[in-house]
C-alpha positions, 0 to 999 in steps of 0.5 A, spaced: 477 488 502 480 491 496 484 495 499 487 489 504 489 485 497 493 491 494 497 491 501 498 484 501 500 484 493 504 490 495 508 485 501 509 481 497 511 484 491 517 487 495 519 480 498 520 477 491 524 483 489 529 482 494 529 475 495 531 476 487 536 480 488 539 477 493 539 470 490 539 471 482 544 478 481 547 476 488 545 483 492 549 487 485 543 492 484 541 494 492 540 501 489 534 499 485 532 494 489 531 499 494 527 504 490 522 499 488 521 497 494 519 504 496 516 506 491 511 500 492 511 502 499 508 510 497 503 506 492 500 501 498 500 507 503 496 512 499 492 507 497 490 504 505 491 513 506 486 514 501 481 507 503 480 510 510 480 517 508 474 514 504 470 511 509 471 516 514 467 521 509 461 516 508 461 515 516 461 522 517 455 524 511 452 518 514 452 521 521 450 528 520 445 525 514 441 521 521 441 528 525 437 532 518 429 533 523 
């Protein structure tokens, strides 16, 4: 459940940032813009990256943990 709140976070983040730039400085900084865009969107990627990378260990220590006699 964390992990999906640091991605809606992370949209939403985005959003405001484009929506002020369009409205407030009228589309001048497009260049910063666009970097902070993709700089949240590589922290929410390795973010969900890692989540799942998480989840798939335990899954898999909980599955040959099972078979142990």
């Amino acid at each position: 459940m964390k992990h999906n709140l640091v991605l809606y976070v992370s949209i939403c983040l985005m959003q405001l940032t484009i929506l002020t730039n369009i409205t407030l400085l009228n589309g001048e900084w497009n260049g910063i813009t666009m970097f902070l865009c993709t700089s949240i969107f590589v922290f929410a990627s390795a973010v969900f990256g890692l989540s799942r990378q998480a989840k798939n260990h335990k899954r898999i220590k909980s599955i040959q943990g099972s078979n142990d006699p």
